[in-house]
N, C-alpha and C positions, 0 to 999 in steps of 0.2 A: 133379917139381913144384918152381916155384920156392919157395925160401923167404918171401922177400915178401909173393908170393901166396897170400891168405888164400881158402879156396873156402868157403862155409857147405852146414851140411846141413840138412837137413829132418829136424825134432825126431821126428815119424811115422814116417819112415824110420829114422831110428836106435833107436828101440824094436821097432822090426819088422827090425833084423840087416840092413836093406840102407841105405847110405851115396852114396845118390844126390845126387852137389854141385848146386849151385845157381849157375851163373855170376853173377858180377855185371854188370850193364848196363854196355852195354858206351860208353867215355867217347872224346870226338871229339878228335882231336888237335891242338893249335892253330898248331902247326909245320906239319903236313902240310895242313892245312888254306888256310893263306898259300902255301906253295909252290904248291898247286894253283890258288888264285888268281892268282899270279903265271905258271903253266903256259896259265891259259885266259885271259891277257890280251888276245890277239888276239880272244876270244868277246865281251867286255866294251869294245873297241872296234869290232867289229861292229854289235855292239849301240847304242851308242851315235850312229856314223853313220847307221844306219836310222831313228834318232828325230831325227837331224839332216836329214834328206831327207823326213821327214814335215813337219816342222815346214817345209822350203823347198817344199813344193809346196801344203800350206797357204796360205804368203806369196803364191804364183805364182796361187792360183784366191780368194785373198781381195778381196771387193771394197769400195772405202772405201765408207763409210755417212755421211749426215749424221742430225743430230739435232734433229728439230725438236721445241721445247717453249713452252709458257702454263703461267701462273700465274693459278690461279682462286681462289676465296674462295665457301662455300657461302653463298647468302641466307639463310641462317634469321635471323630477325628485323629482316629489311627491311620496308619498308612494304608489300610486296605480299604479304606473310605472314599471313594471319586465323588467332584462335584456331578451333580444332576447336569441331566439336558436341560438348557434352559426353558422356560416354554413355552417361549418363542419358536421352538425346534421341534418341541413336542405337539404344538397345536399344527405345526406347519406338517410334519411326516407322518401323524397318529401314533406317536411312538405310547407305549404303555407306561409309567412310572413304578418301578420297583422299590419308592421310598418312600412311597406318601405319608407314613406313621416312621415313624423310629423303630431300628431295626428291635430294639431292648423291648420297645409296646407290643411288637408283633410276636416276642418271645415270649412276653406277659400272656396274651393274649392265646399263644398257641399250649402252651401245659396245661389247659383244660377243654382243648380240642379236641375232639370225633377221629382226624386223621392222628396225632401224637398219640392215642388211645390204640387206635391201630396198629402203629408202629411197635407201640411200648409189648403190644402182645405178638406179633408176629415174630421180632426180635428175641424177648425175653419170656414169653410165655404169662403174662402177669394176669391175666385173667383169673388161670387158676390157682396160683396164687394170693391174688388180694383176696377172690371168696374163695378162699379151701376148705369155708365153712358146708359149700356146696356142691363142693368136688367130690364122687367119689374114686379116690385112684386103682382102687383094686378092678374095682370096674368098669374104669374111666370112662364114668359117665356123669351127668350133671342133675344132684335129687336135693329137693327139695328141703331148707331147712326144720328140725323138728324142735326147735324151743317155742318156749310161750310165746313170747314172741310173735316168732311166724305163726303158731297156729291162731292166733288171735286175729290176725294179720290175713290170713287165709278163711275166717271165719266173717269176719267183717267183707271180705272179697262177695265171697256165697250170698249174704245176706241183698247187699245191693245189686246183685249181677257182674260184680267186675271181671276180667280175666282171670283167669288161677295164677298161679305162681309161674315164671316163665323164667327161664334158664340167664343167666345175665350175660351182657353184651358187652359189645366195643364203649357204648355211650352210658353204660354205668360206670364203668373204668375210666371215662372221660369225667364224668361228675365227682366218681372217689376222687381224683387229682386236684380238679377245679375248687374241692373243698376241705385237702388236706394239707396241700403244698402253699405255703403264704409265704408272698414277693413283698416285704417292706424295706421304703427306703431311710435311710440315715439323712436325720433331718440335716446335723449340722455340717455333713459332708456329703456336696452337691452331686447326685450319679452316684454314689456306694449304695446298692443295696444288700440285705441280704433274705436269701432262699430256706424256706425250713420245712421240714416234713416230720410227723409224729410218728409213732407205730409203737405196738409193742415188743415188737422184736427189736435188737440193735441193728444188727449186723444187717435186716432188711432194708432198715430206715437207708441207712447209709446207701446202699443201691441202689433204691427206689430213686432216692433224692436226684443222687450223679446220671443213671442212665435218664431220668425224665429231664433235666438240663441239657446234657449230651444228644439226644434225640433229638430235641428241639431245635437247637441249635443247626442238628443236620437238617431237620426236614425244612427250615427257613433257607438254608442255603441252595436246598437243591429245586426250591421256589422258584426262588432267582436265579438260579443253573439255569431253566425250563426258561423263565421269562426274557432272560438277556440273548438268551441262542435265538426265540424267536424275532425279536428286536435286532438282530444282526441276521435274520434272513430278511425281515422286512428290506433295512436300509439295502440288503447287497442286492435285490431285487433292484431297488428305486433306482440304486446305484447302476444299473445295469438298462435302466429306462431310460432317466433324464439324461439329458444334451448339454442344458445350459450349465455353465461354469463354476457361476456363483452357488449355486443348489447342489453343483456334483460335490463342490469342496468344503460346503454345509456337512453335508451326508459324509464324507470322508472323515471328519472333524467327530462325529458321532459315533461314526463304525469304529473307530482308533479307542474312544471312549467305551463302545462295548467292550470292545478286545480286550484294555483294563481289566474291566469288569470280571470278566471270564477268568481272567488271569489269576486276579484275588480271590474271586468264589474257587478258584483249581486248589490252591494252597491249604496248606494246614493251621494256619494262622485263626485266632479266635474271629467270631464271624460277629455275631450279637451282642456277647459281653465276654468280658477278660477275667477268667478267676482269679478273686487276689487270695482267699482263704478255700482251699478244696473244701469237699463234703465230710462231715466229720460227727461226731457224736460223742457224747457224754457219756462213760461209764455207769453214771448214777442216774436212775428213771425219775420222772416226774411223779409227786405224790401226791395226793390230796392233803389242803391245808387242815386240820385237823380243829386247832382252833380257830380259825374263820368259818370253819362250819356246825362249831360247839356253839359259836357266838350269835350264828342265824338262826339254830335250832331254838333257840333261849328265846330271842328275840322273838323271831317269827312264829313259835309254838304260842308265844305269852299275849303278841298283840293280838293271834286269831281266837284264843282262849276266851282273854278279855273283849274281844269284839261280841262273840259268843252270848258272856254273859249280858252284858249292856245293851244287845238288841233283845233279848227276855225282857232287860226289868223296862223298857222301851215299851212292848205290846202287852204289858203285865199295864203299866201305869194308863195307858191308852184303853184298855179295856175297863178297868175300874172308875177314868173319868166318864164311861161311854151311860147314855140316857138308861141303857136296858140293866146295866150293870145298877144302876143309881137309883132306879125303878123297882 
């Protein structure tokens, strides 16, 4: 035994007459450690090139995108805005509420809705459009995509049992929207938001953007068309029931207030929000950063590299402390 080396024993074991040592954990050498790095340099430039060939075939299947964007402004408190029933009026007649959300949240909320999806293809035909990867027009019928991709895609389907490939819907057109058109607001000015949508075409983006605003817009309006007409048959019903005075000139007070209503929703005046910047787009397409991804290649290639090497000389060093190796 070296002198140096200090072994501890087990205080148990030495009142029981047997002196069974206790190794100490065993410590990584930071010498052998570097040379082994430097031994698996070649693994750590491997490494590195393959993140540089991801990154060039990325570049080689990226396609430029442009961006079209509007700047809106919600109506609340324009002139086509009426106070609510109050609801005291509402609990009293069962009137429905056509405002519970802000008309701008309902506008948020309806660009990646099932019925806007509908509209947006009844209207504009955009179904076959956003997948014209799937369209075919000569025989306007709808087949099946054939990149890797999909066959992979279709292959993985078969393997598990899942459905085959199935023609696309209203409610994928709903989700392309819901996860390509992005509503953000301007922090330091209160209600400006602005609307953006990407695409590779220009001239599409631009469309896309406007009619799925415009749409929306309508189909919120013609919501509240439908709920305020039923909300003034109610009252002219009650109207036409109750006797007492007080209640008839309630309900009079209210029906005066649909009639508003109707009035504004009739007009041409923005409904949801006020565009202060139309839909518009940039002649120059978005690109890939070149050096931001030279700089991950490098990085990212080098620390899996070197991860690489250092869990080898790891179960290299664990094997040679190991009893069988030492035996």
């Amino acid at each position: 035994m070296n002198e140096g080396s200090q072994l501890r024993v087990d205080p148990r074991d030495a009142r029981s007459g047997s002196a069974a040592t206790v190794e100490p954990p065993p410590s990584i050498d930071l010498g052998s450690l570097v040379r082994a790095l430097w031994r698996g340099k070649w693994v750590i430039l491997l490494c590195i090139a393959l993140a540089f060939g991801a990154v060039a075939y990325f570049v080689s299947v990226f396609s430029p995108r442009y961006v079209a964007q509007m700047v809106v402004i919600p109506t609340a408190g324009s002139p086509i805005q009426f106070a609510e029933q109050s609801s005291q009026v509402n609990s009293l007649f069962g009137l429905r509420s056509t405002r519970q959300a802000s008309l701008f949240d309902r506008l948020t909320a309806t660009i990646g809705s099932v019925a806007l999806a509908r509209q947006l293809d009844e209207h504009h035909g955009y179904l076959k459009k956003v997948f014209s990867g799937s369209w075919d027009e000569t025989n306007r019928r709808w087949v099946a995509p054939q990149d890797w991709r999909s066959k992979l895609t279709a292959f993985t389907a078969r393997q598990v049992n899942a459905p085959p490939w199935q023609p696309p819907t209203v409610v994928e057109l709903a989700a392309f929207a819901r996860s390509t058109v992005q509503i953000k607001v301007f922090e330091k000015i209160d209600g400006v938001s602005r609307i953006s949508f990407e695409y590779p075409n220009r001239a599409f983006a631009v469309e896309f953007l406007t009619n799925v605003f415009y749409e929306a817009e309508a189909l919120i309006r013609a919501e509240d068309q439908r709920s305020t007409a039923a909300n003034m048959a109610f009252l002219q019903r009650r109207l036409r029931e109750v006797t007492m005075t007080d209640m008839r000139m309630a309900l009079i007070d209210v029906l005066a207030n649909e009639e508003r209503k109707i009035m504004a929703l009739s007009s041409d005046l923005p409904y949801a929000a006020r565009v202060v910047d139309p839909p518009q787009a940039s002649d120059t397409p978005t690109l890939p950063n070149l050096l931001l991804f030279g700089i991950a290649a490098l990085v990212g290639g080098a620390m899996f590299g070197a991860g690489l090497v250092v869990a080898a000389f790891l179960v290299r060093s664990a094997l040679r402390r190991s009893p069988v190796a030492q035996g």
